[in-house]
Backbone as a ProteinNet text record, in pm:
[ID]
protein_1_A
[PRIMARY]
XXXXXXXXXXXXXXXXXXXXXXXXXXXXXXXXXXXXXXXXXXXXXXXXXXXXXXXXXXXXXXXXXXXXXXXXXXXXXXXXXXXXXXXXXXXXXXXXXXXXXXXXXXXXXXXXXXXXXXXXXXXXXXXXXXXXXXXXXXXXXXXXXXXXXXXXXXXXXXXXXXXX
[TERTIARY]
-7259.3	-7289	-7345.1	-7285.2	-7305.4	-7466.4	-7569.8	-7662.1	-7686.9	-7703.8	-7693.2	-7818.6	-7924.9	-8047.1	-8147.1	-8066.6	-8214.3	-8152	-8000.4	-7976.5	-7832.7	-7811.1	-7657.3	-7598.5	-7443.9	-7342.6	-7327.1	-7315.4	-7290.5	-7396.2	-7517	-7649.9	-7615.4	-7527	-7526.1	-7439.9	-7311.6	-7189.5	-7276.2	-7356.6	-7409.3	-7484	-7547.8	-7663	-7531.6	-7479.1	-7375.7	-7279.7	-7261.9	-7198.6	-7301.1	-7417.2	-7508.9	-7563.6	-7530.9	-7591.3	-7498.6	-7325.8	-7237.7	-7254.9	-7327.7	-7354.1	-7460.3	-7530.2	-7649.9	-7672.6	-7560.2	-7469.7	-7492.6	-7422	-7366.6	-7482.5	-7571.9	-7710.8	-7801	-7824.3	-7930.9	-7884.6	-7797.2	-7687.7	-7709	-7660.6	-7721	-7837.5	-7906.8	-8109.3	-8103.8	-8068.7	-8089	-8070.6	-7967.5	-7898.2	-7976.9	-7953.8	-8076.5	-8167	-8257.6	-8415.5	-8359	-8315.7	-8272.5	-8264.4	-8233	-8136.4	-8271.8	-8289	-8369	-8373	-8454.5	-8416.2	-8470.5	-8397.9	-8388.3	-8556.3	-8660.4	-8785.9	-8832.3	-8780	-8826.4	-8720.4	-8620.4	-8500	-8578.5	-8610.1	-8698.5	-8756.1	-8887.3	-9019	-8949	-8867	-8816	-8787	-8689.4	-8602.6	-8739.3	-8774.1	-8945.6	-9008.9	-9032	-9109.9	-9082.6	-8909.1	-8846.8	-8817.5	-8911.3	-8829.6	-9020	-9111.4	-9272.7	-9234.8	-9346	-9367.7	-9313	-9317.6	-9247.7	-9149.9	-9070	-8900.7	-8884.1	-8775.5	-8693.9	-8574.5	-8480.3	-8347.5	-8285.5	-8227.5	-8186.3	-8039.2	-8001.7	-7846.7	-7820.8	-7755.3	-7696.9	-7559.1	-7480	-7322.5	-7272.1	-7319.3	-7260.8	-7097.7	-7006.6	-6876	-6784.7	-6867.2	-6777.3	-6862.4	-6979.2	-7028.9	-7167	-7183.1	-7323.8	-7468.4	-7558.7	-7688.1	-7729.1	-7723.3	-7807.1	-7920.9	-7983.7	-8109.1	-8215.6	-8214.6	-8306.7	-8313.5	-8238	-8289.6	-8347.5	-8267.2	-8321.5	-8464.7	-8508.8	-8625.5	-8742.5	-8735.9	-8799.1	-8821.4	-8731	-8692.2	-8765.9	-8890.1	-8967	-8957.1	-8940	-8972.9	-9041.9	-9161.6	-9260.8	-9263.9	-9252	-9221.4	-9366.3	-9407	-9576.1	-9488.8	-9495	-9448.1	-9335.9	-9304	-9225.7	-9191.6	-9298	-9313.5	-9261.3	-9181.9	-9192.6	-9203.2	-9198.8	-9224.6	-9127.4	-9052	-8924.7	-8951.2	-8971.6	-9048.3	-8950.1	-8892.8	-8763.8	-8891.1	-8924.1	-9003.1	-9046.1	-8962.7	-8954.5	-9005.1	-8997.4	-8978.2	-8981.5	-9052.1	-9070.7	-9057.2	-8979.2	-9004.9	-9045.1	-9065.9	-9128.3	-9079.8	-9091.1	-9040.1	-9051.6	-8925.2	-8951.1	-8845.1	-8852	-8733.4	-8683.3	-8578.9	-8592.7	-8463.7	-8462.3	-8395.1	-8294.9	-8201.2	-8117.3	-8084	-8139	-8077.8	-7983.7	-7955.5	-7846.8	-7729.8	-7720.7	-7548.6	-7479.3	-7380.2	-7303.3	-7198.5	-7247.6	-7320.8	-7452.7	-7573.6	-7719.4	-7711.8	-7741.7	-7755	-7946	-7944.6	-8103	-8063.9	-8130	-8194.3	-8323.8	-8251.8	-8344.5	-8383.1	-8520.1	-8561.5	-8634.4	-8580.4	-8728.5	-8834.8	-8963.2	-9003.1	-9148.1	-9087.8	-9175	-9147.2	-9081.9	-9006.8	-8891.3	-8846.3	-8693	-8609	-8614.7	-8463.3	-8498.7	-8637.9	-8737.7	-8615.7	-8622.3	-8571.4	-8396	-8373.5	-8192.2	-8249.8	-8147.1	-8156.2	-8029.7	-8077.7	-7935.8	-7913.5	-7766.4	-7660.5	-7665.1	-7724.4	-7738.1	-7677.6	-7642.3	-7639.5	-7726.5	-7756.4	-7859.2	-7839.8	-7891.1	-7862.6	-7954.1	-8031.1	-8107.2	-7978.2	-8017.7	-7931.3	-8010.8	-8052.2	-8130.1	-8218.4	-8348.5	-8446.7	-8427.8	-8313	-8296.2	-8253.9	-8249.4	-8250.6	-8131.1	-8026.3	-7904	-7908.4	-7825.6	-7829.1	-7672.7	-7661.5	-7496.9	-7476.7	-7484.2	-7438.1	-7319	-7253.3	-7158.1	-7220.9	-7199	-7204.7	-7217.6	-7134.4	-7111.2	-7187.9	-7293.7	-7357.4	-7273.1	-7172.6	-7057	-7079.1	-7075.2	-7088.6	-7160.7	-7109.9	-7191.1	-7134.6	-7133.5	-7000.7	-6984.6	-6862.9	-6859	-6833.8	-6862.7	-6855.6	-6960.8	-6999.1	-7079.4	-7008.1	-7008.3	-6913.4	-6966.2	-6958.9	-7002.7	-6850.2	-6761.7	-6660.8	-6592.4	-6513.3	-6469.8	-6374.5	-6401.3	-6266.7	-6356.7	-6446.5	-6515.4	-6580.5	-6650.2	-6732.1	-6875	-6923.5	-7035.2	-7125.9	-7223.8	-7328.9	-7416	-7396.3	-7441	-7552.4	-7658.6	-7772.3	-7820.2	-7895.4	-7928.6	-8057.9	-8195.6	-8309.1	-8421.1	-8472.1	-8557.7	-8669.6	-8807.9	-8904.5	-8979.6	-9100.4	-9212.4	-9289.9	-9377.4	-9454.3	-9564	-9678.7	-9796.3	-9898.2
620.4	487.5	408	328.6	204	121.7	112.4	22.5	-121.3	-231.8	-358.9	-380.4	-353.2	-465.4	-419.3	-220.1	-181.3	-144.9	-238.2	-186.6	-120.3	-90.4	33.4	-126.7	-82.1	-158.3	-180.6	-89.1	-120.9	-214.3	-206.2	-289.8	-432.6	-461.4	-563.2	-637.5	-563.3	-647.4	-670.8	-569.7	-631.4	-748.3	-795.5	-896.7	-1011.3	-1018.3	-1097.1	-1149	-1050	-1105.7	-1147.8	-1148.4	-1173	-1324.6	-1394.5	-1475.3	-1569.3	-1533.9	-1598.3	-1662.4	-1557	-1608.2	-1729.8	-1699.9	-1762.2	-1866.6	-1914.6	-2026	-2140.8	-2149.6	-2286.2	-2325.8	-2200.4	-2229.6	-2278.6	-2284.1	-2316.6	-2494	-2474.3	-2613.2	-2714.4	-2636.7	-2733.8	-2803.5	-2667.1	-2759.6	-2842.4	-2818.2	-2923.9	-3091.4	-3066.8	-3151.6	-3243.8	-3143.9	-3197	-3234.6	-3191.8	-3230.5	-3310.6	-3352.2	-3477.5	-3600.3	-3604.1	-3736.9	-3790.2	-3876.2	-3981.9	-3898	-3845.9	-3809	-3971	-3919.3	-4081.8	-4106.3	-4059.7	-4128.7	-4204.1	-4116.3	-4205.9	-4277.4	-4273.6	-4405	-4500.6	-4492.6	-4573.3	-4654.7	-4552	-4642.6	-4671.4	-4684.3	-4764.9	-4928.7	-4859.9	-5018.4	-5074.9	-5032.3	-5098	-5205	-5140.2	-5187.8	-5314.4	-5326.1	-5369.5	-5530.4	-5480.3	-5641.1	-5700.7	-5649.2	-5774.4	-5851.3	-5966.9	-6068.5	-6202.6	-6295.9	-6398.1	-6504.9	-6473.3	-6520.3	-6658.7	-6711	-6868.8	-6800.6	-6888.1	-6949.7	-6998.9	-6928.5	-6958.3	-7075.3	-6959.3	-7053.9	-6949.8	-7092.8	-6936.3	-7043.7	-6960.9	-6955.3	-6913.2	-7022.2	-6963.7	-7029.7	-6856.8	-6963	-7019.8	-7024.2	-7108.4	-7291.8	-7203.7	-7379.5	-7385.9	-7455.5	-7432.2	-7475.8	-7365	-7499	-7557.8	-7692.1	-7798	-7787.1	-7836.8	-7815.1	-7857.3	-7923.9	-7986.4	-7931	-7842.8	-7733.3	-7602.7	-7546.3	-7448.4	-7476.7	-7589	-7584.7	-7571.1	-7585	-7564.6	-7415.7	-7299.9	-7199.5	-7129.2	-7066.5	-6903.7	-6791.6	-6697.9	-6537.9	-6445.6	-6477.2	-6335	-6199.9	-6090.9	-5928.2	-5849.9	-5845	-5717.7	-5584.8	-5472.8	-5363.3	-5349.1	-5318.6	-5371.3	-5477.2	-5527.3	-5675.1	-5772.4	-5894.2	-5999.3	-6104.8	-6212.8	-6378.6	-6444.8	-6556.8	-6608.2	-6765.7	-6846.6	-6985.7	-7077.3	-7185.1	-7285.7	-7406.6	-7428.2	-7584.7	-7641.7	-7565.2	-7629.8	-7486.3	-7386.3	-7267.6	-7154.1	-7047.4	-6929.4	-6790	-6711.5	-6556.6	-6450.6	-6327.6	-6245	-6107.6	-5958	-5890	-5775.5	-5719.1	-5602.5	-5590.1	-5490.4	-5469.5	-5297.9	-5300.5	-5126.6	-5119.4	-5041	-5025.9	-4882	-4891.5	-4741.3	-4776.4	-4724.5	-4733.1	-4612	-4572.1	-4405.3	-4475.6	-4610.8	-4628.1	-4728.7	-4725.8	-4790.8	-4894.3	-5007.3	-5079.2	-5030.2	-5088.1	-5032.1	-5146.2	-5049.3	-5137.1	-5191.5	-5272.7	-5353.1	-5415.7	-5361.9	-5431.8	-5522.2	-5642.1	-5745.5	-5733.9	-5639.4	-5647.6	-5766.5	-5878.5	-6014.4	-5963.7	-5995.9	-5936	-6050.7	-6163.9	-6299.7	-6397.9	-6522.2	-6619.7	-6623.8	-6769.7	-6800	-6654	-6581.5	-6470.2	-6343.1	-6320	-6222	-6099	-5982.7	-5892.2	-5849.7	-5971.5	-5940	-5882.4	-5787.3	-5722.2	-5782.3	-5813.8	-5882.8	-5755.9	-5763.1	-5594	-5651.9	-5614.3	-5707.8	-5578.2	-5614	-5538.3	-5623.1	-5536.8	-5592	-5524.6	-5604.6	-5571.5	-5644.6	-5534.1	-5648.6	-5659.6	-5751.2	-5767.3	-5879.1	-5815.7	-5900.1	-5992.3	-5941.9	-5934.2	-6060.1	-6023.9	-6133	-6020.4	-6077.4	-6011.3	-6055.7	-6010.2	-6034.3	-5982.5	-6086.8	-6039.6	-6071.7	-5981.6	-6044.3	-6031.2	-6078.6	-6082.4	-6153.8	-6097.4	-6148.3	-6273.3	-6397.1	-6444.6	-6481.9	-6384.4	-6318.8	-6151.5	-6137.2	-6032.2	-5923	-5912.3	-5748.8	-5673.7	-5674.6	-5555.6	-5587.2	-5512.6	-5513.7	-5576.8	-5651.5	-5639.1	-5543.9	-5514	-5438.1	-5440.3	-5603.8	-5630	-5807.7	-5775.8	-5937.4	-6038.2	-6147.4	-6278.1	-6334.7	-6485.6	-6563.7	-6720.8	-6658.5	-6719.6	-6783.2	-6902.6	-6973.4	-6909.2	-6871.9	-6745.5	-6645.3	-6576.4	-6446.3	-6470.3	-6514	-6491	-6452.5	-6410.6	-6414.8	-6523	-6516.2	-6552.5	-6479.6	-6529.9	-6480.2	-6568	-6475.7	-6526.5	-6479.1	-6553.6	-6531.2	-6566.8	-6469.9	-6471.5	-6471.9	-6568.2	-6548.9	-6550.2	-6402.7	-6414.5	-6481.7	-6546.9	-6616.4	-6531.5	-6583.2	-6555.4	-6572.4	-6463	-6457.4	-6554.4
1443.5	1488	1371.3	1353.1	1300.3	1276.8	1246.4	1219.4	1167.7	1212.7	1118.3	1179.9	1053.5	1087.1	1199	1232.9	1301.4	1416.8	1487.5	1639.6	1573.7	1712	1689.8	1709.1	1668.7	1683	1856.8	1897.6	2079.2	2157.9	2069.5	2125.8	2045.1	1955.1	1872	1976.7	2028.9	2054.6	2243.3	2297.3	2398	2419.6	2315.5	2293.3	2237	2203.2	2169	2299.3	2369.1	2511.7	2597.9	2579.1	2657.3	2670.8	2478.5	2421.7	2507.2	2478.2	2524.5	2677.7	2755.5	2909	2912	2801	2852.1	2793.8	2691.2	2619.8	2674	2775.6	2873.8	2958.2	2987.4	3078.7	3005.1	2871.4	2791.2	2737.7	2750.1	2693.4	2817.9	2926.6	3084.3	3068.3	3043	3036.6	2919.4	2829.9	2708	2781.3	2847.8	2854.4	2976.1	3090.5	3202.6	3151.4	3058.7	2983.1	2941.5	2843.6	2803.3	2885.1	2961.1	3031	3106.5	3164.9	3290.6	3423.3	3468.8	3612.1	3713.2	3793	3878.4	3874.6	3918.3	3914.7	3797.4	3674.9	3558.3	3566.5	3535.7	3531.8	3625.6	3772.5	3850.8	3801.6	3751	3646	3509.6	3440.9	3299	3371.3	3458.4	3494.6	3582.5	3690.1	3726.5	3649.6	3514.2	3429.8	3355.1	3331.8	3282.5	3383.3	3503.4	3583.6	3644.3	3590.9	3604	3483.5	3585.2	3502.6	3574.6	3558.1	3593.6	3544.6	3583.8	3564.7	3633.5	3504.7	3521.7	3501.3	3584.2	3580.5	3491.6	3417.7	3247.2	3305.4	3393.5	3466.5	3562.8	3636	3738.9	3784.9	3839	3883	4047.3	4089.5	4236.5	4289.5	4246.7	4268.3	4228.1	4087.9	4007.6	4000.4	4075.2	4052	3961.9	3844.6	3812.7	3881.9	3901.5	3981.8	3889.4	3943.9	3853.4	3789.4	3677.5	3561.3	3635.4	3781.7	3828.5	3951.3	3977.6	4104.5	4016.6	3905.4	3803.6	3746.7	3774.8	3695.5	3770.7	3912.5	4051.8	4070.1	4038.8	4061.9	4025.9	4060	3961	4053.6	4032.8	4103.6	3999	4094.7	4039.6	4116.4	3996.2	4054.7	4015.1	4045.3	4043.5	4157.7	4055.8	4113.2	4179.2	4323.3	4385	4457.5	4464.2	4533.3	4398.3	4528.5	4468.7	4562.6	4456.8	4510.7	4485.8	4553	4515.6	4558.6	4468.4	4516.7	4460.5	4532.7	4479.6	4505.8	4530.7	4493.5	4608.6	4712.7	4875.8	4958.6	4948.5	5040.7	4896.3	5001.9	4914.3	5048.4	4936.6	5012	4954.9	5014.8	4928.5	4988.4	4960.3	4954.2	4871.3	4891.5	4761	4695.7	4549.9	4474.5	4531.7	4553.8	4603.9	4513	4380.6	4262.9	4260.7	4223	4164.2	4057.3	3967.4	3827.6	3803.5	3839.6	3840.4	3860.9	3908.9	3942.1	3847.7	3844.6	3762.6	3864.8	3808.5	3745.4	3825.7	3748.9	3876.2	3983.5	4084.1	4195.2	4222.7	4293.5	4335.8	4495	4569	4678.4	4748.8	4761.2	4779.2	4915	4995.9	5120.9	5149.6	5258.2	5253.8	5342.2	5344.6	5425	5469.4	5405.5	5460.2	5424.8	5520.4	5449.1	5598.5	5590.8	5667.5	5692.4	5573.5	5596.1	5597.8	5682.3	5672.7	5765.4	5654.4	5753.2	5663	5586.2	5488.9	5398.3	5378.9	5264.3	5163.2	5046.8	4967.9	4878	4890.6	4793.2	4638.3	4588.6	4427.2	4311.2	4186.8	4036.7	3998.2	3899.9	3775	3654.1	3557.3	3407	3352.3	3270.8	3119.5	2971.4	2937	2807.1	2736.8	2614.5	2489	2602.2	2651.4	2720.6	2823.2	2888	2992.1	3115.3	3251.7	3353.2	3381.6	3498.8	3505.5	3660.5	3730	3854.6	3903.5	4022.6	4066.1	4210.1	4307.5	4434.9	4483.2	4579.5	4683.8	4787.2	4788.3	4862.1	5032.1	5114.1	5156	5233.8	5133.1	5117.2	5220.6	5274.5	5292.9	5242	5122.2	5025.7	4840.1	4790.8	4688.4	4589.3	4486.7	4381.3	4275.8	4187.5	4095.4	3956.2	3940.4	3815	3836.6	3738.8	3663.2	3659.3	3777.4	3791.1	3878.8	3849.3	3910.9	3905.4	3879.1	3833.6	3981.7	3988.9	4091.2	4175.9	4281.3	4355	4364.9	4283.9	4303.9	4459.4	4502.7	4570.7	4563.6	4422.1	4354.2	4308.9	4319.6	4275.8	4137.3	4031.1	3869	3823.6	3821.1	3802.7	3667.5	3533.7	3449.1	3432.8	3447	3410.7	3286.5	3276.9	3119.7	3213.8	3172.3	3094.9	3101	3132.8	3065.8	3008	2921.6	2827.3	2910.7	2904.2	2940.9	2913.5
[MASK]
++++++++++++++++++++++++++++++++++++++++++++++++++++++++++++++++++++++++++++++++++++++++++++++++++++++++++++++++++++++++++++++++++++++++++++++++++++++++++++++++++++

């Protein structure tokens, strides 16, 4: 029998088929450890939507809202709660978030205000520290792409930020 380094050859080629099994399982966890599990994905995107937000533009339709209804417009988010105040009427609610989906989905629950009780089917997206929102008009279902274009049936909302 053979020796390399202390074991027999038959103990070499066993530990070698062994390594092979345990290959793809060690590669799994890397991989699992690596990635977001949905609670933190949760708390990133969470974090990513306090503060209080303007109406950069928005697109319902194919129609733009005017600079003088946009400028009326703030929604403030603390945690899951938010505030949604147009100048005339305000509601409030919560954000109930999946960032795991593609596109991520966001649900708008109201839960004080005129439309206490809808839940609106929303996407969302940050891009170069703006918030991005997209609903169906319609609220049926959800949409599956970012449009607010004339014929869609969407509503494309673009959020900036205030500064503390």
């Amino acid at each position: 029998m053979r020796i390399l380094g202390g074991l027999t050859a038959p103990t070499v080629a066993r530990e070698k088929s062994t390594m092979k099994l345990h290959a793809p399982v060690v590669l799994s966890l890397v991989f699992l450890l690596g990635a977001d599990s949905a609670p933190d994905a949760v708390k990133k995107d969470l974090a990513n939507f306090q503060g209080v937000w303007t109406v950069e533009s928005m697109e319902l339709n194919g129609k733009p809202l005017s600079e003088e209804r946009r400028k009326k417009i703030k929604l403030t988010i603390k945690g899951e709660n938010f505030t949604f105040d147009t100048g005339g009427d305000s509601h409030e609610g919560l954000y109930k978030i999946d960032p795991t989906k593609d596109p991520k989905e966001l649900n708008i629950v109201i839960t004080r205000g005129g439309e206490k009780g809808k839940v609106y089917l929303v996407i969302y997206k940050f891009e170069d520290g703006k918030m991005i929102q997209c609903m169906r008009q319609d609220n049926k279902s959800r949409p599956t792409t970012f449009t607010g274009a004339a014929g869609s049936g969407c509503d494309y909302e673009v959020w900036q930020r205030q500064k503390p």
